[in-house]
N, C-alpha and C positions, 0 to 999 in steps of 0.2 A: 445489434447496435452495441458498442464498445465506447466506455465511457471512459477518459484517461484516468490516470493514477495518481494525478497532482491533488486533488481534495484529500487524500489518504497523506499525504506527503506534508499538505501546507498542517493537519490536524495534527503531523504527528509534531511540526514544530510549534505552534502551537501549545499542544502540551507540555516542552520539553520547556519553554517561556515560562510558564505558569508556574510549572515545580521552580525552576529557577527564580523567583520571581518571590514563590512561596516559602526557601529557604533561605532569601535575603543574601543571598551568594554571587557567582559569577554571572556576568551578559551571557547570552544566547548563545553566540557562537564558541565562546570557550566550553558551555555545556554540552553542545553537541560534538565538537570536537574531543572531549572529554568522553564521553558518553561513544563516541564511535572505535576511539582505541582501547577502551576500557572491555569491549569484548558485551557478550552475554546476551542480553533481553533487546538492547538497541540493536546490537549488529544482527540478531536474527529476524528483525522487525523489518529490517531494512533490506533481506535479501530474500525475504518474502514480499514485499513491495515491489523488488525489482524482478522476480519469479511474477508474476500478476501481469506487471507492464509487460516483460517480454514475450509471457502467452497472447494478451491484445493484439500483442505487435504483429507474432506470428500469424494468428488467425485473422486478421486486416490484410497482412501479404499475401496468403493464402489465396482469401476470398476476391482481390484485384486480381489474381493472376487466374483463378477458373473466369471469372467475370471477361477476362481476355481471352479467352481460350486453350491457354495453356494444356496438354495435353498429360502431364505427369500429375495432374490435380485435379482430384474426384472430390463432385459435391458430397458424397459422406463425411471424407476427410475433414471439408472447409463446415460443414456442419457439426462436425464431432470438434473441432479444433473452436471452434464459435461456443458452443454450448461450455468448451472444457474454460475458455477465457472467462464464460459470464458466471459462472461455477465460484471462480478463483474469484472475481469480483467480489462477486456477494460474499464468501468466505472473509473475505477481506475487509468490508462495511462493516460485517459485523461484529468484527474484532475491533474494529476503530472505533462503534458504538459501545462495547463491551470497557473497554480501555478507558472513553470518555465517561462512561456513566461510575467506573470504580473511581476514577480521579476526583471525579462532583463529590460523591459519598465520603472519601477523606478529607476532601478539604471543607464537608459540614462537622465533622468530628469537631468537638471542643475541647483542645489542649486543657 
């Protein structure tokens, strides 16, 4: 079972509101816009999000087409490619839990 990549997506805006929010600065979308040309921490954030979805993706396509019969696609594969998707998942969750629970903890610090 292959769960999408939007909870990771809608958290990471989400957070990127909150900081925005928290430094009393620009709306949302100039942050992220800001934040996506500006290079580094977001943009790697973001093409491991899309590394995550496109493994789902693959091992979804995979598992339709032995499910069809497809002859170039062995159940190892689509179970190696399943296992490799839920892998990245969870790798994934827990950077998003990691990321949330550092943000709570700054934003109890008292200036």
């Amino acid at each position: 079972m292959t769960v999408p990549v939007s909870p990771l997506t809608s958290a990471l805006a989400q957070m990127q509101l909150m900081a925005t929010q928290a430094a009393g600065g620009t709306s949302a979308a100039e942050t992220a816009s800001g934040a996506a040309t500006a290079g580094g921490f977001a943009s790697a954030l973001k093409a491991s999000i899309d590394k995550i979805s496109d493994d789902q993706q693959k091992a979804v396509g995979e598992s339709q087409a032995f499910e069809l019969g497809a002859n170039n696609v062995s159940l190892n594969d689509v179970m190696v490619d399943m296992q490799k998707a839920n892998v990245g998942f969870q790798f994934g969750l827990q950077v998003r839990n990691k990321l949330v629970a550092a943000y709570q903890d700054l934003m109890q610090i008292q200036v």
